[in-house]
C-alpha positions in Angstrom: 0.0 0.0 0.0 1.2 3.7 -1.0 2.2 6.1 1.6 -0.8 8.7 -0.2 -3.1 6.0 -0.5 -2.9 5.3 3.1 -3.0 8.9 4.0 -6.7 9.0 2.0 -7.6 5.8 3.9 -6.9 7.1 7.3 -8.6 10.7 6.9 -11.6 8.5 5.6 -11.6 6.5 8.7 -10.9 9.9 10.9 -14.4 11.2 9.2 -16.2 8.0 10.0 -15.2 7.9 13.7 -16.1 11.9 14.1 -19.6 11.0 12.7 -19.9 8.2 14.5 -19.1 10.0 17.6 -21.8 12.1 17.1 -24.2 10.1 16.2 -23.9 8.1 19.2 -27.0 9.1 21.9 -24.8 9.9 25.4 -27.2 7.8 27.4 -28.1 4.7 26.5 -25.3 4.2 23.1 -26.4 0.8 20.9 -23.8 -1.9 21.3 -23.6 -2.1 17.7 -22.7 1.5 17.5 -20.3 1.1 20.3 -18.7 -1.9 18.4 -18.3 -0.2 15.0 -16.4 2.7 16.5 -14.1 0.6 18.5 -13.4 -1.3 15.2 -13.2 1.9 13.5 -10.6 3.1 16.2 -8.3 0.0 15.9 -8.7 0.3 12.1 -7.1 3.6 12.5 -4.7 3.0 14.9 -3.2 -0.2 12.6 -3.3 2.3 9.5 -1.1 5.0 11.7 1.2 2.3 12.1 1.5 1.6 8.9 2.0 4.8 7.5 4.9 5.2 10.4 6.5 2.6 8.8 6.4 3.6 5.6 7.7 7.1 6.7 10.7 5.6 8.5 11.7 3.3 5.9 11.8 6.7 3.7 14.8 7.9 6.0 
């Protein structure tokens, strides 16, 4: 995977945790809704990763 590509998939996944977030009622959240934005998160997390490792392999 491309370092730009990568950078698109991650801002993508940024947007879709932000709406998530606020989607999500403050009392009472679905579980389902709670599980797609903890999948979301560790999506995101892994796809940092990546792109550090892509970065550092640049130096």
């Amino acid at each position: 995977m491309n370092k730009e590509r990568l950078i698109k998939e991650i801002k993508e996944i940024e947007r879709k945790v932000e709406e998530l977030k606020k989607s999500v009622p403050v009392h009472s959240p679905k579980v389902s809704m709670m599980q797609e934005l903890e999948d979301l998160e560790e999506e995101l997390e892994t796809k940092k990763k990546m792109l550090e490792d892509i970065k550092s392999k640049q130096k």
